[in-house]
C-alpha positions in Angstrom: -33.6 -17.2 -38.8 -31.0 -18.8 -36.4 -33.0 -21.3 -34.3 -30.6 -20.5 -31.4 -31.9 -16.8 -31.5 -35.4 -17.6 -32.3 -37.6 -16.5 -29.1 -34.8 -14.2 -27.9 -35.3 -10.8 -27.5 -32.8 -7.8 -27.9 -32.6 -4.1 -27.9 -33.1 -1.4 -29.7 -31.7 2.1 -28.8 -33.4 5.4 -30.8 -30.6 8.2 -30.7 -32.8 11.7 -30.2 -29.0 14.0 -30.8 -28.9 11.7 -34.2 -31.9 12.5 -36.2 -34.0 9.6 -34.4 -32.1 6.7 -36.0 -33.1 3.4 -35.0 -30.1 1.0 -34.6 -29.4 -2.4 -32.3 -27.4 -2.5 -29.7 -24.3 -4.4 -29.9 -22.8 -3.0 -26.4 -20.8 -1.2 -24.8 -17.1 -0.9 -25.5 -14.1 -0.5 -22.9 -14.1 3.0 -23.2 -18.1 2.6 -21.9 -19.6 3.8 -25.2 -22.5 2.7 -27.0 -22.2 0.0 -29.6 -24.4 -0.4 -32.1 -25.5 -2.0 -35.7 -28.2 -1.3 -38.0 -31.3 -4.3 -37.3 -31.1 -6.1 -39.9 -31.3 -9.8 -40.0 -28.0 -10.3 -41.6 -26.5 -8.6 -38.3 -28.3 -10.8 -35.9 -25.4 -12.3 -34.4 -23.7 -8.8 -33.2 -27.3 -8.0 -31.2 -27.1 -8.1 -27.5 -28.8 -10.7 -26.4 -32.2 -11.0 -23.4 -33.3 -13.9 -22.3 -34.5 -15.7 -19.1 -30.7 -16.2 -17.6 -31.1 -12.2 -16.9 -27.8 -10.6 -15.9 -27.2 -9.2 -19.1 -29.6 -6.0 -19.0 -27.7 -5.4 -15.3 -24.4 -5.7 -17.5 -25.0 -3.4 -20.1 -26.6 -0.5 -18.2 -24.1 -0.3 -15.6 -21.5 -0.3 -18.3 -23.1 2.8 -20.2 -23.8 4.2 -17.0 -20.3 4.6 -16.4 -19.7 6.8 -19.5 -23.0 8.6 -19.9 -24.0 9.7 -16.7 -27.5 11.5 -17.8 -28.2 8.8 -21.0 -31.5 11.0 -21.7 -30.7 11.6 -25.5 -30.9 7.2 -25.2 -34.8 5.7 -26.0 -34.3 1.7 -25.1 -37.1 -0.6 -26.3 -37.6 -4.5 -26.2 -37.9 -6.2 -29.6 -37.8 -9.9 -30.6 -35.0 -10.8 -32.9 -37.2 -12.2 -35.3 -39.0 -9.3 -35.8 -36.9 -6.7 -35.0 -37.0 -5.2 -38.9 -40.4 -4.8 -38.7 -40.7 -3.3 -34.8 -37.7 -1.0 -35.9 -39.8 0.5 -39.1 -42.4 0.9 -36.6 -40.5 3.0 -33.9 -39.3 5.0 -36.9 -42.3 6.0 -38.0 -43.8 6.3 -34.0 -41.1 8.9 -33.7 -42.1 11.2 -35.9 -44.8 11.5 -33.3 -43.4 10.9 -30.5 -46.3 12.6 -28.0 -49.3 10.7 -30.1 -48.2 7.6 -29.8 -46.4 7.3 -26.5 -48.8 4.9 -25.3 -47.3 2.6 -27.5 -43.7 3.5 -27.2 -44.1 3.1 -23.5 -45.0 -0.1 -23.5 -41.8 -1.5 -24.9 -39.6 1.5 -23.6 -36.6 0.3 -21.4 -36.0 3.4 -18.9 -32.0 3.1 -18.0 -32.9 5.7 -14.8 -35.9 3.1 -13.8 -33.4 0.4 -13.2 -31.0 2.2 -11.8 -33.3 3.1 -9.0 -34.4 -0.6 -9.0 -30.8 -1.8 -8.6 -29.5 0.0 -6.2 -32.9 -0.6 -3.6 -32.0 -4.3 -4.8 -28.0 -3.5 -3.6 -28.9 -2.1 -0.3 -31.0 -4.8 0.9 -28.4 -7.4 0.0 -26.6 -7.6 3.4 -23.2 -9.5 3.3 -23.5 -12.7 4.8 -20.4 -14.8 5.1 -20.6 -18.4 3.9 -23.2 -20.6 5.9 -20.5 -23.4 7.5 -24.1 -25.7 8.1 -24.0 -26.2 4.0 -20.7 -26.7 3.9 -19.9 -30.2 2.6 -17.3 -31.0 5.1 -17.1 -34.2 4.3 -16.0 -34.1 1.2 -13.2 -31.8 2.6 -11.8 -35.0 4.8 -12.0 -37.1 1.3 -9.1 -34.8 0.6 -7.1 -34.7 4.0 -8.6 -31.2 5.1 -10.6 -31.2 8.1 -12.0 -27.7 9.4 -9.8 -27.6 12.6 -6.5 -27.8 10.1 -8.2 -24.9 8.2 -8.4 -23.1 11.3 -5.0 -23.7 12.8 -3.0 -22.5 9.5 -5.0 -19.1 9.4 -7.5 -20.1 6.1 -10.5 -21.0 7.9 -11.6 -16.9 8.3 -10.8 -16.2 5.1 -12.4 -19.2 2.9 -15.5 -18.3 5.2 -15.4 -14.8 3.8 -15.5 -16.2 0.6 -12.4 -15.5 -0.5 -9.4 -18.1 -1.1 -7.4 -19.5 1.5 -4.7 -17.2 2.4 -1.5 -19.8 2.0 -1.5 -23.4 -0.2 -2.8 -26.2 1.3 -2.1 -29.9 0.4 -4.8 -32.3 -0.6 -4.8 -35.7 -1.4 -7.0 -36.6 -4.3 -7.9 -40.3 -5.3 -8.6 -41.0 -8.9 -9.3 -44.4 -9.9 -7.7 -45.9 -6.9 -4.3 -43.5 -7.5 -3.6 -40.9 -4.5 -2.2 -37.9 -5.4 -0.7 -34.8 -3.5 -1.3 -31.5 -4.5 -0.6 -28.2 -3.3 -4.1 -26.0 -3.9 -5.7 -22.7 -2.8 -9.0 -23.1 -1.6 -12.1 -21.4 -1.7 -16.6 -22.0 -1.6 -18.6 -21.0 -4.0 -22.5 -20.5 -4.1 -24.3 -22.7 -6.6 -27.7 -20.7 -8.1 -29.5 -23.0 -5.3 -27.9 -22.3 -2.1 -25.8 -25.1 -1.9 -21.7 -24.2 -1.3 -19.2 -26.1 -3.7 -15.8 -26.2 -3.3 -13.1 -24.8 -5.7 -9.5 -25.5 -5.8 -6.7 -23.4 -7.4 -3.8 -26.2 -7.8 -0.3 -24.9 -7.6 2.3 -25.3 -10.7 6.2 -24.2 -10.0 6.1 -21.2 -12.4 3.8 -19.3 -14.7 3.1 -20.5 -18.0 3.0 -17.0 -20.0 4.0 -18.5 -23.3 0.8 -20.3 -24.6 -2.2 -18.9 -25.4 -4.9 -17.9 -22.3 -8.3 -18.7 -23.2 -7.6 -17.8 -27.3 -5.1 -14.9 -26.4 -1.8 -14.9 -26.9 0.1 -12.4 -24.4 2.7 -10.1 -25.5 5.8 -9.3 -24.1 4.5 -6.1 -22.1 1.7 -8.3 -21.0 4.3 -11.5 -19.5 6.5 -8.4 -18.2 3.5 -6.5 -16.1 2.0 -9.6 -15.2 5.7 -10.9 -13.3 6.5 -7.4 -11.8 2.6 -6.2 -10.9 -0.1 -9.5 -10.9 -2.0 -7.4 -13.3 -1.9 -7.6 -17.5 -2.4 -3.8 -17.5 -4.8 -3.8 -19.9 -8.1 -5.3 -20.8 -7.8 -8.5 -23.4 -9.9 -10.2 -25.3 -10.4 -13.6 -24.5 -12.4 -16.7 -26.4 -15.4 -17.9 -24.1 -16.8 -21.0 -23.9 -19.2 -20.3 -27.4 -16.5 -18.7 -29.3 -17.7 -15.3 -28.4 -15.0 -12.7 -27.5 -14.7 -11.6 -23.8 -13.0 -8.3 -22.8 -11.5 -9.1 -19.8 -9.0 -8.2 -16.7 -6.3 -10.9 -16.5 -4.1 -11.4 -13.5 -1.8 -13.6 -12.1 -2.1 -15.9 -8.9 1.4 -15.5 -7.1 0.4 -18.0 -4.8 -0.5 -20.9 -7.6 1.6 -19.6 -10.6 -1.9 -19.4 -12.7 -3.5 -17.0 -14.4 -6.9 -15.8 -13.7 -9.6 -13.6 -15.3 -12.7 -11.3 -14.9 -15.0 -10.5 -17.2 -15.1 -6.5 -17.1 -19.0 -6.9 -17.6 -18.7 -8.3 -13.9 -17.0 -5.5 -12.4 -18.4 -2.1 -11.5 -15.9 0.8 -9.3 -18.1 3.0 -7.6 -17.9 6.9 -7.7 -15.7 7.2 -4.8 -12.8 5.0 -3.1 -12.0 4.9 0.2 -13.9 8.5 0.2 -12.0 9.7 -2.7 -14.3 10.7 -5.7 -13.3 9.2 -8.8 -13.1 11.4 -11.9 -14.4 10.1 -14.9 -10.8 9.7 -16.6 -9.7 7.8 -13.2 -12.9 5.3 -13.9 -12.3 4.3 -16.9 -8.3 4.1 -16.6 -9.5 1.4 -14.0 -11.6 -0.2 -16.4 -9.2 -0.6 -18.6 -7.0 -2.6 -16.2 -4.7 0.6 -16.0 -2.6 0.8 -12.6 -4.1 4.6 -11.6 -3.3 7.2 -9.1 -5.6 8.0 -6.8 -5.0 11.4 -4.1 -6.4 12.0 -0.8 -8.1 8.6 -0.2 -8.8 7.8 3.7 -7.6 5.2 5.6 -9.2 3.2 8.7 -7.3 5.6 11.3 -8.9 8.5 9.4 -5.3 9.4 7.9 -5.3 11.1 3.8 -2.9 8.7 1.4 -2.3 8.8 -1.7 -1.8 5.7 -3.8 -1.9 3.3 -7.2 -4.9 1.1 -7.5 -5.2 -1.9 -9.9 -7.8 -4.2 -10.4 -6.7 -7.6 -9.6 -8.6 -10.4 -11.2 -7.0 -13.1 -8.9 -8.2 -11.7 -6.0 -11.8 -10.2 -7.3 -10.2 -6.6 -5.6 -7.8 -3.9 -6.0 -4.5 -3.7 -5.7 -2.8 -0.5 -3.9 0.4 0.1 -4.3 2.7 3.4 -3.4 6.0 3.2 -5.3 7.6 6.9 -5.8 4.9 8.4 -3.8 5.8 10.5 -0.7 4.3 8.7 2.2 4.7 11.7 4.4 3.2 14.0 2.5 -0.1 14.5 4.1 1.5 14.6 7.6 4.0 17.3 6.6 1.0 19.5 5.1 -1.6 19.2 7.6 0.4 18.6 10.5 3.4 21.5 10.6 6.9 20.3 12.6 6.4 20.7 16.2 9.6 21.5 17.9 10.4 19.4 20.9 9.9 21.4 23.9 13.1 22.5 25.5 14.2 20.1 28.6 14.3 22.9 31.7 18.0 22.5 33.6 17.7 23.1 37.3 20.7 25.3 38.1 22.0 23.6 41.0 23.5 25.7 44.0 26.5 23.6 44.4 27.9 22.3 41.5 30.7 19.5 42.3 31.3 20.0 45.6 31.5 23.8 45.2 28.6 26.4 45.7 27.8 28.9 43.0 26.8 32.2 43.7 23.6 33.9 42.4 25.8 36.1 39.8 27.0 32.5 38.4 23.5 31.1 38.8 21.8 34.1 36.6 24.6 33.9 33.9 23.8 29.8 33.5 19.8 30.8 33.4 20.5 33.4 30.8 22.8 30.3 28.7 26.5 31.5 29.5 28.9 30.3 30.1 30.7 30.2 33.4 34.2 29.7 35.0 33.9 27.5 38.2 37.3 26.1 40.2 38.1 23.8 41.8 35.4 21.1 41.3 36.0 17.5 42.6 34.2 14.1 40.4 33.9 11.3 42.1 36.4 8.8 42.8 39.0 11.4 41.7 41.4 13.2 44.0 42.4 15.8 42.0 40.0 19.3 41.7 39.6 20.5 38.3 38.4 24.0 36.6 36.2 24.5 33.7 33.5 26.1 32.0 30.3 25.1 32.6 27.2 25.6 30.0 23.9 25.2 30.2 22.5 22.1 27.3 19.0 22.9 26.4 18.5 20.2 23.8 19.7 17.7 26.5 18.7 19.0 29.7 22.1 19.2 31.2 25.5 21.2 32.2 28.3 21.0 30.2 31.5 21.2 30.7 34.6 22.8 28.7 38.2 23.4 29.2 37.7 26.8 26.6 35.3 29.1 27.2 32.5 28.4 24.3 31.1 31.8 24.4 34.4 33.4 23.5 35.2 30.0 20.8 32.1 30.8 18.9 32.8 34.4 18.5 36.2 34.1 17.3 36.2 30.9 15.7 39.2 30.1 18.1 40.2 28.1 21.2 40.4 30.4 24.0 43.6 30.1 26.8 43.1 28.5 30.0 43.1 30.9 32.9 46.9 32.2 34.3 46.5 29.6 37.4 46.3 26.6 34.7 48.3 27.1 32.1 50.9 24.5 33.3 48.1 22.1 34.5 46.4 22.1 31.1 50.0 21.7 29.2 51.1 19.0 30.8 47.5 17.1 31.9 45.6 17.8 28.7 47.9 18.7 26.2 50.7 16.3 26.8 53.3 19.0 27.7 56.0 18.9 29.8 59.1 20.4 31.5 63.0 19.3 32.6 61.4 19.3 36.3 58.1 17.7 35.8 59.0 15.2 33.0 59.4 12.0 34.9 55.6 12.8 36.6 53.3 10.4 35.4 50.3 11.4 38.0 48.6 14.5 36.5 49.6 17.6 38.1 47.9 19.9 40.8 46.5 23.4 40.1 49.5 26.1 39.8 52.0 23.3 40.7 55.4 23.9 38.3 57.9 21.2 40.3 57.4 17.6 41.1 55.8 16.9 44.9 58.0 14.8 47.3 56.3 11.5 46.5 56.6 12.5 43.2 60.7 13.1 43.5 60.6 9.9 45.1 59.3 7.9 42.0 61.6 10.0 39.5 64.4 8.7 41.8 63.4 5.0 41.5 62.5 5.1 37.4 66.1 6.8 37.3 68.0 3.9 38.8 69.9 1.9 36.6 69.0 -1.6 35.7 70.7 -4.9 35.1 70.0 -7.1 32.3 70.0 -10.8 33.0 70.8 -12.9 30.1 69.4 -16.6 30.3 70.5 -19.5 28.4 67.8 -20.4 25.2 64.4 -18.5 24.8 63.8 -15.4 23.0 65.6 -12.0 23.3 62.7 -9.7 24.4 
């Protein structure tokens, strides 16, 4: 017998769907199923192990829970290493009858549903408390060049008191043997198992170190490449702990510091639903297996359905959500259908420009056509013009048109200006011109064909000739 096992217990699970065999427990793997060996003493070192430390029953039932949500086929009962040949004879034989000896199956039995119950009254009367700044060493924080108004005043104090790490890098100044250093650190407290807060610091290095082996593993080229483009490893690896003993675990990677990090998956438990989404069991254990997973019709803080990708992150002890490729309107296009802006009501004026419509105009512009008004005057312009006027219901106002628009849209064609504007259009809009009017450069009046007197006048004066004085040097222009 090992000496490191001796006074250690294990357990020993009795399969009811198999016959009644009576095996050790070894586990549970990343796919949550049952792991187990036959209890021998030459298998000893795969047994799960129970001693004082606790933690590991709380470990290994939430695990199974995950994949066998009614375990009832399961019997668990206590047994000392030692002696675990011997006990597992006995519950062989016990369980051939089961009902006459259940006084002594019960009193090794481990009920899975028992503790359950008993972990989850334990759960709800753990309230969060944030970190208790009273036990806060804060002196040892000023042996480093941080003092708590610093923390404050750069934005880390809330977090680091949330117990999480300090939101940007900080620089400390570390003395070792009589040698100060400066380093740039992340930091966070930590509860020891007595109460008492200790401080942990995440030092900074310039880029990630993917090429050597993490804790025994060596990554692989998918792992480097996920681990630069997500955090996240996006998968569960195996790492060497501290005995030699292999550790599935998620792995991610610090952005902030450049390191890598990891979480034992036995630490981590998802519950049923996220953000009140349930989880299917296929979405659970994609997470578990560090898998970056959709998940539909979560809810946010403002009560609004999302969609997203959610990745456990092992360097920040939470998930990660992501949304590439998703449609971030989706749920706001289904539940809420496109309201059409209400249309802007146009008052139809009774003068328009200086000249008054009458109610057979008015009607026409209510009913959206269009109509011919002359002889309107804009501001600061001496000249009256005609034109068709519109109503515009998507911006609230008249329009105006040299063509009639009603007619344009019907026959996919400009339509002539009126008899009375021919020339005023030809020459004004259109550039036109005649023998008489060609010298005009002030636009022309309604039905006006010659030149005015003032307007003779200036043809006179641009027709005069004109004398070119040459001067001595320069340039010709």
């Amino acid at each position: 017998m090992d000496e490191k096992l001796k006074n250690k217990e294990t357990l020993l699970v009795v399969n009811k769907s198999d016959g009644n065999k009576v095996k050790a427990v070894k586990g549970v793997d990343n796919q949550g199923n049952l792991e187990s060996v036959d209890p021998k003493a030459t298998n000893q070192g795969e047994f799960i192990q129970i001693d004082e430390k606790a933690g590991i029953l709380e470990n290994f039932f939430s695990n199974l829970k995950r994949e066998f949500q009614d375990p009832t086929h399961f019997n668990f009962f206590r047994s000392p290493i030692e002696k675990i040949e011997n006990i597992a004879s006995a519950l062989k034989e016990m369980f051939k009858d089961e009902d006459g000896n259940s006084v002594f199956l019960s009193q090794s039995r481990v009920n899975p549903e028992d503790f359950n119950k008993q972990q989850k009254t334990q759960d709800q009367s753990q309230e969060y408390k944030p970190v208790d700044e009273s036990r806060i060493n804060w002196g040892q924080l000023e042996k480093l060049g941080v003092t708590r108004e610093m923390l404050e005043e750069q934005g880390n104090l809330k977090a680091m008191l949330n117990w999480h790490k300090s939101p940007n890098l900080i620089q400390v100044n570390p003395t070792y043997e009589g040698i100060a250093f400066q380093v740039q650190v992340r930091l966070s407290f930590e509860e020891n198992p007595d109460g008492s807060i200790r401080l942990k610091a995440d030092s900074y290095q310039p880029a990630p170190t993917l090429d050597i082996p993490f804790h025994g593993a060596t990554l692989t080229d998918q792992d480097k490449k996920n681990l630069l483009e997500t955090s996240n490893a996006g998968r569960i690896i195996e790492l060497t702990g501290e005995k030699g003993e292999q550790i599935p675990s998620f792995v991610s990677l610090d952005k902030l510091t450049n390191q890598l990090e990891a979480i034992p998956v036995a630490n981590v438990a998802f519950k049923d639903t996220l953000k009140e989404a349930p989880l299917s069991k296929e979405q659970l254990q994609s997470l578990y297996e560090g898998k970056k997973t959709l998940v539909e019709g979560m809810t946010s803080r403002n009560d609004r359905p999302f969609d997203g990708y959610v990745q456990f992150n092992a360097a920040k002890g939470s998930l990660d959500f992501s949304y590439d490729g998703l449609d971030r309107n989706k749920y706001r296009q289904n539940n809420k259908p496109e309201q059409q802006e209400p249309k802007q009501q146009v008052r139809i004026p009774d003068k328009l420009l200086g000249v008054n419509l009458d109610e057979k105009q008015q009607n026409s512009l209510r009913e959206g056509k269009a109509v011919y008004v002359q002889g309107m005057m804009k501001d600061g312009q001496d000249q009256p013009f005609n034109a068709y006027v519109k109503v515009n219901d998507e911006k609230g106002k008249l329009d105006f048109f040299r063509w009639n628009p009603d007619k344009a849209q019907k026959q996919g064609a400009e339509v002539k200006p009126a008899e009375e504007s021919k020339t005023q259009v030809a020459v004004n809009s259109q550039g036109k011109t005649s023998e008489s009017l060609k010298n005009v450069k002030e636009p022309i009046k309604q039905g006006q064909t010659s030149p005015t007197q003032q307007q003779a006048e200036k043809q006179k004066e641009t027709q005069r000739p004109t004398r070119t004085v040459k001067k001595s040097g320069g340039v010709k222009m």
